[in-house]
Structures are given as C-alpha cells and as structure tokens.
matplotlib code that plots the C-alpha trace (Angstrom):
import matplotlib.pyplot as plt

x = [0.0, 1.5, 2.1, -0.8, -3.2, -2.6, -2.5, -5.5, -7.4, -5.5, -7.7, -11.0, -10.7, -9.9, -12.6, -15.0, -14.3, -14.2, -18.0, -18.7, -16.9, -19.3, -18.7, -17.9, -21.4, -23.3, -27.4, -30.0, -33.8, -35.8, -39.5, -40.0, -43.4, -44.5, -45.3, -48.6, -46.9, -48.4, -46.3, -44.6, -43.6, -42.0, -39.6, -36.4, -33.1, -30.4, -26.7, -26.2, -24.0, -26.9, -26.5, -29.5, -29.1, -29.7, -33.0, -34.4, -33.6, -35.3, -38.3, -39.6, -38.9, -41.4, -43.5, -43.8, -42.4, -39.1, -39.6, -40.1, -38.4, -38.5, -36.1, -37.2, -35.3, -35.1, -35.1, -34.8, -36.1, -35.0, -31.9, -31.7, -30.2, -27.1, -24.1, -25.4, -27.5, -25.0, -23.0, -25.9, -28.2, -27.1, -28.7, -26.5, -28.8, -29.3, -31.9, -35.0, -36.6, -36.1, -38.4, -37.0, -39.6, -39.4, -40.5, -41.0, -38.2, -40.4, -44.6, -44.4, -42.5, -41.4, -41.4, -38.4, -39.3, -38.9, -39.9, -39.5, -43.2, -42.2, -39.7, -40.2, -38.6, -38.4, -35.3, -32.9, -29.2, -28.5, -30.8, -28.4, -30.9, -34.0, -36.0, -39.4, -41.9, -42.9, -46.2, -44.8, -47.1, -44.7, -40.9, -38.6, -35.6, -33.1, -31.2, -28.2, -30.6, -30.9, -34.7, -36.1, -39.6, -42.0, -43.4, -47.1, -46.4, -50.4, -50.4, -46.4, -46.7, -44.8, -46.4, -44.8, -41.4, -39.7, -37.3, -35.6, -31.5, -28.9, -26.8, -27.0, -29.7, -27.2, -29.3, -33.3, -34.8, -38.1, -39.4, -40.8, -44.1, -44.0, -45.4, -42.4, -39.1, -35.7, -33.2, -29.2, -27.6, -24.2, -25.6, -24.8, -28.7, -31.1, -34.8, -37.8, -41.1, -44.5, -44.9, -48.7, -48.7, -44.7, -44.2, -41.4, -41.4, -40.1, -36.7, -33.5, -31.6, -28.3, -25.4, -22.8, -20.2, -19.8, -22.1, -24.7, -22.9, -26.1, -29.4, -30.9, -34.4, -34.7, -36.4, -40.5, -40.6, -38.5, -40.0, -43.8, -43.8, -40.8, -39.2, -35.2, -33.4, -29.0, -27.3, -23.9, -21.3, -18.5, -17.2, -16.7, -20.1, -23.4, -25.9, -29.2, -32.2, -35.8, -38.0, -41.2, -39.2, -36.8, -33.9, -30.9, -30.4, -27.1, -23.8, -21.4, -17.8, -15.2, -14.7, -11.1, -12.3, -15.5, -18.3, -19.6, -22.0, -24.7, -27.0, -29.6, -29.9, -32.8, -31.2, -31.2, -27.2, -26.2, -23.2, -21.0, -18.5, -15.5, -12.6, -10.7, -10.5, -12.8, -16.8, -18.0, -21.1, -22.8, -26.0, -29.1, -27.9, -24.9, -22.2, -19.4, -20.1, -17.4, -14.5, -13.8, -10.7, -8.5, -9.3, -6.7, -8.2, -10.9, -14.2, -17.2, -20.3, -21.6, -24.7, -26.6, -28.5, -32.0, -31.4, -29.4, -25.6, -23.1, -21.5, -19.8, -16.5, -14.1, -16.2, -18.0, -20.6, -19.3, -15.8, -14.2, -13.0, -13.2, -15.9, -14.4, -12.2, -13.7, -11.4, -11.5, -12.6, -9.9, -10.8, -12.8, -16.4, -19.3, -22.0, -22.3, -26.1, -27.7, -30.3, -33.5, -33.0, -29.4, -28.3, -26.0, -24.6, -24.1, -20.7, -20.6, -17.5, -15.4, -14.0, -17.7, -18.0, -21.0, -19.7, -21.9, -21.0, -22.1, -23.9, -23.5, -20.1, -18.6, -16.8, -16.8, -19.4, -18.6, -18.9, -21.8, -19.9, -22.0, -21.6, -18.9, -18.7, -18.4, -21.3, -22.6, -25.7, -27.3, -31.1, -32.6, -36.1, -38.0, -37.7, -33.9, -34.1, -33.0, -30.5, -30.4, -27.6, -26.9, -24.2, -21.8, -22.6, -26.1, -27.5, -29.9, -29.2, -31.4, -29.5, -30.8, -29.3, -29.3, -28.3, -26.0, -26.8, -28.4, -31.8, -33.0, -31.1, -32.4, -31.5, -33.1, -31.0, -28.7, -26.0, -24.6, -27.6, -26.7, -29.2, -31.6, -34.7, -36.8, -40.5, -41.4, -44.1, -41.5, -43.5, -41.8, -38.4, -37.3, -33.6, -32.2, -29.8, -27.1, -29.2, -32.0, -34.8, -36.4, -38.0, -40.1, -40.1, -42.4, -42.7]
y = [0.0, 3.4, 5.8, 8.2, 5.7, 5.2, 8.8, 9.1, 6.1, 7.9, 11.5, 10.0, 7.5, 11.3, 12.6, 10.4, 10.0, 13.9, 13.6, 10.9, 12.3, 14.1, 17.6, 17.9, 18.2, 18.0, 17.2, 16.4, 17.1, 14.2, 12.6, 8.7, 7.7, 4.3, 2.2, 4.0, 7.1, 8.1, 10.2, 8.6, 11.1, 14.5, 15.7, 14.9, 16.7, 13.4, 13.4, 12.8, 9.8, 7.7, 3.9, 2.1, 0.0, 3.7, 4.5, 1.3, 2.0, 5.3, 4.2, 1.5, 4.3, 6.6, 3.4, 2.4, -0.9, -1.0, -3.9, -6.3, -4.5, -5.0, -4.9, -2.6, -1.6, 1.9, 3.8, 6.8, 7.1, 3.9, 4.0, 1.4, 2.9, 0.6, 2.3, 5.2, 8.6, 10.0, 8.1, 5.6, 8.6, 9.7, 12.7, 15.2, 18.0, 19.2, 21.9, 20.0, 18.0, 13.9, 11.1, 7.9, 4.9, 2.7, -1.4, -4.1, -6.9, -9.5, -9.0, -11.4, -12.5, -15.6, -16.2, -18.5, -22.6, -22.8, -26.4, -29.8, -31.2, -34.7, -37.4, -39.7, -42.9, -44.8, -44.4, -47.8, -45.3, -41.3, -39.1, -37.1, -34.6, -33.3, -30.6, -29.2, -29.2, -26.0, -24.9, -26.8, -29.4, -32.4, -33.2, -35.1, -37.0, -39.3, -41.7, -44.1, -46.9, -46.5, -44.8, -42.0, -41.1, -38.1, -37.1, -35.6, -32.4, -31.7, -34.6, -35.1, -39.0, -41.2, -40.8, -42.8, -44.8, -44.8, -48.1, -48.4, -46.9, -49.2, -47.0, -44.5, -41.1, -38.3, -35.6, -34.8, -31.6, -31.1, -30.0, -25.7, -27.2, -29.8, -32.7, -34.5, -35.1, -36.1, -37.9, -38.5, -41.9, -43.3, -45.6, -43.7, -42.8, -39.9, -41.2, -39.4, -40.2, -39.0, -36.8, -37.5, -41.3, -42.1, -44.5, -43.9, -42.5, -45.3, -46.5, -44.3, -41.6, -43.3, -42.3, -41.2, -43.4, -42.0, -40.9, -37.9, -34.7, -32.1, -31.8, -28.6, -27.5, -25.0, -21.9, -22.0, -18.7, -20.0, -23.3, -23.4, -27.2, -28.2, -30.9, -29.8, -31.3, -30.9, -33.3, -33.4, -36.4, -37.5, -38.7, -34.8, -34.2, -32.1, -33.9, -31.9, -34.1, -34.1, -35.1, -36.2, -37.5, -39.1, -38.6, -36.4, -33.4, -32.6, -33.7, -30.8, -32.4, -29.8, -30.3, -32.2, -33.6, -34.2, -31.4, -30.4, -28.5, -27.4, -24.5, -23.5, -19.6, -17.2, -15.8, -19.2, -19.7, -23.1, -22.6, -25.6, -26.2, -28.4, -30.0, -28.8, -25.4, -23.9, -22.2, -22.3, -21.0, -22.3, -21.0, -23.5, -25.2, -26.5, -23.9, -22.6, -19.0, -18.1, -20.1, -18.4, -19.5, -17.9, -20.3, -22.8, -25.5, -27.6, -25.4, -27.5, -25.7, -22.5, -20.6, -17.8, -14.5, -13.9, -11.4, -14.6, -13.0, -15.0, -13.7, -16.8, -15.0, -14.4, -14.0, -11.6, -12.8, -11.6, -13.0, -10.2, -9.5, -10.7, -9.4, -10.3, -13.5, -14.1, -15.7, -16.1, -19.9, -22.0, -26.1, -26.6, -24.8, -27.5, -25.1, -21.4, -20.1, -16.2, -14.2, -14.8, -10.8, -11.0, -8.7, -11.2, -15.1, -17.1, -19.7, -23.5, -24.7, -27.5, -25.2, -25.2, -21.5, -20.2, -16.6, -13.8, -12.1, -8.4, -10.5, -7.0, -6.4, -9.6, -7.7, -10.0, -9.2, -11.6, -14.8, -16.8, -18.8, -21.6, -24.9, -27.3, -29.2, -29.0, -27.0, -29.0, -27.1, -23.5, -22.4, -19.2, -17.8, -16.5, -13.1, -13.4, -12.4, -15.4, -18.1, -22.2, -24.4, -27.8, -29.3, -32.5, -31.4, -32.8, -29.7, -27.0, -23.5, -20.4, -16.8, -13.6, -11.9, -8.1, -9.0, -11.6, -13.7, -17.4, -16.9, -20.4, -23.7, -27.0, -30.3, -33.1, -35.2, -38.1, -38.1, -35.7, -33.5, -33.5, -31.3, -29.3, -26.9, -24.1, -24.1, -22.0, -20.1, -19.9, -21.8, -25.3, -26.3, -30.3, -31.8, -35.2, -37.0, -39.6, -40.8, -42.3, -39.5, -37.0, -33.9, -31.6, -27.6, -25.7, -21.9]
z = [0.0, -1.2, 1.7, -0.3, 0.2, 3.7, 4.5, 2.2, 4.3, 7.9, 6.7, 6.3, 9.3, 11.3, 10.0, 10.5, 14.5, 14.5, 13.3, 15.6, 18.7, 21.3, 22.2, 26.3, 28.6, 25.8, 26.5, 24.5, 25.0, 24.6, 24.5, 25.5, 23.0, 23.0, 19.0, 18.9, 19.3, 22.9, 25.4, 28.5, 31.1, 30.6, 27.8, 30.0, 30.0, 28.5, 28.9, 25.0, 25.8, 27.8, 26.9, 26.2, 30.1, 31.6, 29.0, 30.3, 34.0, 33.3, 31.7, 34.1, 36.6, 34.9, 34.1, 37.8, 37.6, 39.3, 41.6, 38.4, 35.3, 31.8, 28.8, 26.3, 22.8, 21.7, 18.7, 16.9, 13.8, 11.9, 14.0, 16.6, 20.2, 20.6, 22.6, 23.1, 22.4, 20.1, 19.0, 16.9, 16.0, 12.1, 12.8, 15.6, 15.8, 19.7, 19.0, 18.8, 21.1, 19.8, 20.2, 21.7, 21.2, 23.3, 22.4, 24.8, 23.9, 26.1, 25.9, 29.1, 32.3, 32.4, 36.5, 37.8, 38.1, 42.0, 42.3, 40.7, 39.7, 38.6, 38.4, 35.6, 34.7, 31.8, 30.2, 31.3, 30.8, 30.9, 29.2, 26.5, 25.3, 26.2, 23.7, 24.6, 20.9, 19.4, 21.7, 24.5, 25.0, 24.3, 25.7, 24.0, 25.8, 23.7, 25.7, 26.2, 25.7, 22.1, 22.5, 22.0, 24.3, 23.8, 27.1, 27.3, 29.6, 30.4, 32.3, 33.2, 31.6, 28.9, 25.7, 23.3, 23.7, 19.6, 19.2, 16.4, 16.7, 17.5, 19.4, 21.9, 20.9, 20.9, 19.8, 18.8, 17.2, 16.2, 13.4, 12.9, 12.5, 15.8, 13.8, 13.4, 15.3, 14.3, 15.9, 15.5, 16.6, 17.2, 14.7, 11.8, 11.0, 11.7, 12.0, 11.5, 14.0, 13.4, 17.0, 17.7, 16.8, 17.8, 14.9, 12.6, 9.5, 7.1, 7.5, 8.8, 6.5, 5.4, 4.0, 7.3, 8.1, 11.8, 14.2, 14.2, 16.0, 15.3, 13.9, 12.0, 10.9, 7.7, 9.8, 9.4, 7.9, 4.5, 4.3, 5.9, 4.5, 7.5, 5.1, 5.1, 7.1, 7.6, 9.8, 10.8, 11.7, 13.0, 9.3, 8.3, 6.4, 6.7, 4.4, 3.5, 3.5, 2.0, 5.1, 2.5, 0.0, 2.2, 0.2, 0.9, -1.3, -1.2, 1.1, 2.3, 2.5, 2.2, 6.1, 7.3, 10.6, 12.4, 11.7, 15.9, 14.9, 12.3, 12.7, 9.9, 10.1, 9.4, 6.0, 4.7, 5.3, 6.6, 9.5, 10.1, 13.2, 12.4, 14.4, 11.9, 13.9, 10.8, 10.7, 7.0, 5.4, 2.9, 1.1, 0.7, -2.2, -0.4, -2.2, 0.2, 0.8, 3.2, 5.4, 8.8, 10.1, 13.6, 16.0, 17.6, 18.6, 17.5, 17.2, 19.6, 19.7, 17.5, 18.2, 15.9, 17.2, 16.8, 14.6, 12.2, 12.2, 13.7, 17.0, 18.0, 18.1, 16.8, 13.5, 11.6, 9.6, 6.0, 7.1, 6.2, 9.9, 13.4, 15.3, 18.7, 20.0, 23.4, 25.8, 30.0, 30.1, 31.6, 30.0, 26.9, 26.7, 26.2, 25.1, 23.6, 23.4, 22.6, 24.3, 22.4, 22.5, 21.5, 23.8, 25.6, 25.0, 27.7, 27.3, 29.5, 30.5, 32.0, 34.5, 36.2, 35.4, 33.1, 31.4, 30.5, 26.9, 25.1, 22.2, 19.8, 21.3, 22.7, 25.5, 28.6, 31.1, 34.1, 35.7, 37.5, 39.6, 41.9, 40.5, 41.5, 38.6, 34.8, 33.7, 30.3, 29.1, 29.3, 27.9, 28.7, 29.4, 26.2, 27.9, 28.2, 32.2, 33.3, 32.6, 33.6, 33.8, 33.9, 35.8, 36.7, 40.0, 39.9, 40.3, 38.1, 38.6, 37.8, 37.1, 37.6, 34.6, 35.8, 39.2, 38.4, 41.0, 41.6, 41.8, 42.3, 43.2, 41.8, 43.3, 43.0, 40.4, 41.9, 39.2, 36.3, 35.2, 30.6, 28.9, 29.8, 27.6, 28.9, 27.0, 25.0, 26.9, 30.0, 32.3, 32.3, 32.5, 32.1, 32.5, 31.7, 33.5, 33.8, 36.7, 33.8, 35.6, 33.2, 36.0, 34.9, 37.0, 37.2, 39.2]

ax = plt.figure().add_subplot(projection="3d")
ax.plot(x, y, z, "-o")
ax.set_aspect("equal")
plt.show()
C-alpha cells in the first residue's frame, strides 16, 4: 500500500471520529413515545452519551415498575439505540426536542421454576438430550438406551417410547411445524417419527459413516412445508435431506475432521463447526459462501442471534473480519447459546463456570460462579431475564441476569444432570440425566 493511500485512508478514518466524537457536557432534549406514538412522562433533559441500560432504567422508573423490570429496545427514527445517544443517531442535531420509542423486547415475564413437579422414569441409561416441541405441549428425551420417548407435559406421563437406533440417541430436534421429530444416533442414521402417533417414518436416513454430531431444521418462515433437514457427523459431512421424500439433497464435504456442529440460520445460510479449527457457510444449495478460520483449537459448539448473524466470536458474519475473540474460560467450553433478545450469549464450561457475553459487542461481562462441577448445558427464558444451567454437580441452577446472581437452586438429580430446555411459553423447565430421571419444573 502506497504511503498516499494510507494517508488518504488515515484523513478520512480522522474525519469520521471527529463527526462521531461528542462535544464535552453536551445534553439532549428528549421525548419517551410508546409504537402508537403516545407520550410517556416528561420531555427529560439526556446526557447525549446515555447507553440504552440507563433509557431502560429510566423508563420502568417513569412506568412504575421497578420492583419487576422490563427490557425494552429503543429507537430513533429507523436508527436502533445501541451504545449510546449520540454516538448511533445519524442525525447530531441538539436543537429539537427527539423522540426515543421505546418497544418491549419480552410482551411477558417468564417467573423463575422454584420447584420440581415430577420425576419420571423410563429411560434404562443417561438421558443425553432433552427438547421441549414447538407450543410446548410435548418433551422429547433421547437416551443411552438407544430410545427416543416423547413425554405428554399436560399430564407429566410417557407418551410414546420410539425403538428403532442401534446405538445411543445423541441428539433430537423437532421439526418448525411440531409434527415431526428427528433424531441422530451413534448408529450412523437420523430417524424421522410422526410426534402424535410415535411410529417412525419409514426407515432411517443413510449415508454417514460416523455418528450424528447435530441436527438442524430450515427456519418456518423459509419453508412453511418443514421438510429440510441438515445433519452433521462424525465422518466430516453435513448432508441436506428431503423429510417427504426421504432422500438427501445434497452432502457438504469440504470439512477435514469431524463437523460439531450445524446451525440453519434465518437468511437461509447453513453454519458448520469443524474440528478442523474452521466455521464455513454455505448457502441452501450446499455452495461454500465463506471459510472463517483464527481459532486454535478444535471449534465444539456455535450458536446464531435472533437477529441470524453470527456472533460466536471471533467471526463476523461476512468474514471479512473478526468481530471479537472471546477468551477467560480455563478447559474446553461445552455449550455457547444467545439471548432470544441478543443482547447477551451465555458460554458452559469445564471449568464449572457459566460466562456472560455483550452478544452486539462480545466484551466479557462476568462470571456466575455456583456450580462445583463441569457446567454442560445453558437455555434461557424466552424473555432473556434469566438463565439455567446444567451441571456435573447434579444440580440446576437459575441466574438472575441483571443481578448476576443465583436466583433459584435445583436439586433433585442423583448423578450428572446433561441437557436441559426451557418451554417455549417460559412456564416449564425439564432436565435429563445420567441418573436415567427426566423432571419436569415448574414456578
């Protein structure tokens, strides 16, 4: 690069951070107005550097409800309120009075589980995975015993026990549309079951030579008819499948090792995890789109946002950068999982700590520290308030996410508690563990 260029690139880099940077003191006027456009309190007197956690302190202030608050997002204009007042509004202008609206990021609160409403058995080894359907009315659990059983959670009984693997359940995932579950075996096969009658649908999907790592739906809203399927194995492949059809529409082998992890993202990009210490992405007709590379080791889990970029660290979504390389964990993290709000990500680790990530910035934000054990498995509430975790410990735990603090202990289990899933609607919460017990909470 010529030394013109770079004093070329040096000039408009200064001038853009002297239009960005904040003149000392300054204030800004401003209105809170909910969607609908009515007024909430007072036009109020800003700092013009106010960060979106201080608008929502303020707000439930002037909406009365500081003993229980909620999240909200805020806006001005189409410009989203991110780091603060100034610094995401395009337009600077201090002389008029501003409108910040305000939206709700959870229409509901989702109360803490505070109590353990069954214990049910079934299951003859350790329950691996555990993943509450669509409106929450069934429970799936996959097991060490080669079965896969879909509990009924009006009543909190067995509803149908699916045989048919030959090796241990690893993983289940239903499908947008809840009438149909899949499941990934050490036996090489994923299997397809009807969810209201249990019996399988045909014969397994072949074609891995190694056991099924991850299981991932194409997203509802790009495919109301639920029938694509990607799987991902041990033997280094991600094969696309047609769920009617039964027939696999594509295999994805450009990996070198064993493929952890596949995720299916809301802009119709496939995301694959590799122990070949590489993320690629890959549009919906299999084609490589981008290869991510800067981590060491081998990469084990990978999680999207809500709002479909990927924020695992240390990637941006288009590649073209990193968007942050988190590190603080001390032995290998298990599990990685967003916000349903995206503000935060929530990491699992060996070192029995859970860590607390920015999700829009990555910066650390701190530890929960309770459990004595490895910590295998995080889900949050849908209004991203709280946190659970599942431990070697044998015990659940329940974060409060603003205080940072355990909000509810959950023992119960009598051996390594392995998965965990929060319903939908918030109210239920069920864990599976080495023990052979599924137990369903409730608040």
């Amino acid at each position: 690069m010529s030394t013109k260029v770079r004093e070329l690139l040096a000039a408009k880099a200064a001038i853009k951070a002297a239009a960005e940077a904040m003149p000392e003191g300054q204030t800004i006027v401003a209105q809170f107005k909910t969607e609908d456009g009515e007024s909430t309190g007072p036009p109020l007197n800003l700092p013009a550097d106010v960060n979106p956690e201080q608008l929502e302190l303020l707000l439930n202030q002037l909406l009365q409800q500081t003993e229980d608050p909620l999240p909200y997002t805020f806006y001005v204009g189409d410009d989203e309120i991110r780091k603060n007042l100034w610094s995401d509004r395009k337009d600077k202008s201090t002389e008029d009075t501003i409108t910040i609206v305000y939206q709700p990021q959870a229409i509901f609160r989702v109360r803490a589980v505070t109590r353990c409403t069954s214990t049910l058995t079934g299951h003859t080894e350790a329950i691996l995975s555990v993943s509450f359907s669509p409106n929450g009315g069934q429970l799936a659990t996959g097991s060490g015993d080669m079965t896969v059983r879909i509990w009924d959670l009006h009543t909190e009984t067995p509803q149908h026990t699916l045989k048919g693997h030959t090796g241990w359940v690893l993983n289940i995932a239903w499908s947008p549309d809840g009438t149909t579950l899949a499941s990934g075996s050490m036996d090489n096969t994923v299997r397809l079951w009807d969810a209201k009658t249990g019996k399988q649908i045909g014969t397994g999907l072949r074609g891995h030579t190694k056991w099924i790592t991850s299981l991932a739906w194409q997203p509802y809203h790009l495919n109301s008819k639920a029938n694509r399927l990607a799987s991902s194995s041990k033997d280094g492949t991600v094969r696309v499948w047609d769920t009617v059809l039964r027939k696999m529409v594509f295999n994805i082998a450009q990996h070198t090792a064993a493929v952890s992890c596949v995720k299916w993202g809301g802009e119709n990009l496939i995301y694959t995890a590799s122990q070949d210490k590489t993320i690629k992405v890959w549009n919906a007709d299999g084609m490589l789109v981008k290869t991510l590379q800067g981590h060491g080791h081998w990469v084990n889990t990978l999680a999207l946002s809500t709002d479909f970029v990927l924020r695992t660290g240390p990637f941006d979504h288009t590649g073209k950068r990193y968007a942050t390389e988190e590190e603080g964990h001390q032995k290998l993290v298990n599990h990685v999982s967003f916000s349903p709000d995206g503000r935060y990500f929530a990491s699992a680790s060996f070192d029995n700590s859970v860590k607390l990530w920015d999700g829009l910035t990555g910066k650390f934000i701190g530890n929960l520290r309770g459990h004595v054990g490895a910590v295998y498995q995080v889900c949050w509430s849908s209004d991203s308030r709280m946190l659970a975790s599942c431990s070697k410990d044998t015990t659940l735990k329940i974060w409060d996410i603003k205080k940072m603090k355990i909000k509810m202990d959950l023992p119960g289990h009598l051996d390594e508690v392995y998965a965990i899933d929060w319903s939908p609607g918030g109210d239920k919460m069920g864990s599976g563990s080495k023990d052979k017990t599924l137990r369903i909470y409730r608040h």
